[in-house]
C-alpha positions in Angstrom: 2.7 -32.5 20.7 -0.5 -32.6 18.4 -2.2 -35.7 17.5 -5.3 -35.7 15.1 -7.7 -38.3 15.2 -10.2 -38.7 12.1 -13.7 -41.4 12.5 -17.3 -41.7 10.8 -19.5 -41.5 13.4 -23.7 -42.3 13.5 -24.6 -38.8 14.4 -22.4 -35.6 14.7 -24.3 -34.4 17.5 -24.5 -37.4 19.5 -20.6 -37.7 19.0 -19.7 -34.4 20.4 -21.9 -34.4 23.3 -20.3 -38.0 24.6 -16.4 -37.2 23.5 -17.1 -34.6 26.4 -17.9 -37.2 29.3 -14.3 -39.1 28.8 -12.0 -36.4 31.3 -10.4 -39.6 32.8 -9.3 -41.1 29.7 -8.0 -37.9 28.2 -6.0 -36.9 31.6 -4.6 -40.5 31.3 -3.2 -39.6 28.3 -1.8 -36.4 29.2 -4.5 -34.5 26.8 -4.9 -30.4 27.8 -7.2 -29.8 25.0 -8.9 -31.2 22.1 -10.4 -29.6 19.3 -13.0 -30.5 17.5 -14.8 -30.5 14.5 -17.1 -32.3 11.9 -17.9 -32.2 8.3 -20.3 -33.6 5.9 -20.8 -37.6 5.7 -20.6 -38.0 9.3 -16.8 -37.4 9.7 -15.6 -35.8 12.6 -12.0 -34.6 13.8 -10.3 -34.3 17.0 -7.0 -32.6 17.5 -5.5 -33.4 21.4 -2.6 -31.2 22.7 -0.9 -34.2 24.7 2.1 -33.9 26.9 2.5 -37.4 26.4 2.5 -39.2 22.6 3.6 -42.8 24.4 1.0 -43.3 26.7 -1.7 -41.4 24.4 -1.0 -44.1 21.9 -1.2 -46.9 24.3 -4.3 -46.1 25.6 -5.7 -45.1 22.4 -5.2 -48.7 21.5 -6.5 -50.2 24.6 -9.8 -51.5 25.4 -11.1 -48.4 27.4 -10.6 -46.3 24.1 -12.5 -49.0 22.0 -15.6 -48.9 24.9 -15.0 -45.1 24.6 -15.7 -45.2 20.6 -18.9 -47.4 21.2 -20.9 -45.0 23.2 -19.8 -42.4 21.1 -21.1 -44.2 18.2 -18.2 -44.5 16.4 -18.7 -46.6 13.0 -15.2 -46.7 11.1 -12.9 -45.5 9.4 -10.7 -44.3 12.6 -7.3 -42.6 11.5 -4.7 -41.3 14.2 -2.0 -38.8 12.9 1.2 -37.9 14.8 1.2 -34.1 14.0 5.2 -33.9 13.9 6.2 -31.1 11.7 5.0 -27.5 11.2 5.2 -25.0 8.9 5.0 -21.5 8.5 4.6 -19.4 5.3 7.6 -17.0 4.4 9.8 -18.8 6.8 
């Protein structure tokens, strides 16, 4: 299952180098990979592959994910989307 989060963050660069020091907390989640990307206005995106949409959302909402957002300097506007449906073109 897919699960994009969307944030503002203080600095784009700063973001991406410290979303790469939290292994534990994305293995507790059941996260294999995470994309990544940015876009003007400080926004940045993650997409996480997770085996595991129940305990992803618990511990996104737990206190280790909220130290987590700190030191990546995190400063609002946090969206989570359950990617639940595809589509492909001339289906």
């Amino acid at each position: 299952m897919l699960i994009a989060v969307r944030a503002e963050v203080e600095n784009v660069e700063h973001w991406r180098e410290q979303f790469k020091t939290h292994d534990e907390l994305f293995k507790s989640q059941g996260v294999s990979v995470a994309h990544m990307g940015s876009s003007e206005g400080n926004k940045v995106i993650a997409v996480f592959e997770t085996s595991n949409v129940d305990e992803f959302i618990r511990i996104f909402n737990d206190a280790k994910t909220a130290e987590a957002m700190a030191n990546d300097k995190i400063t609002g506007g946090v969206e989570m989307f359950i990617l639940d449906e595809s589509y492909k073109p001339g289906d």
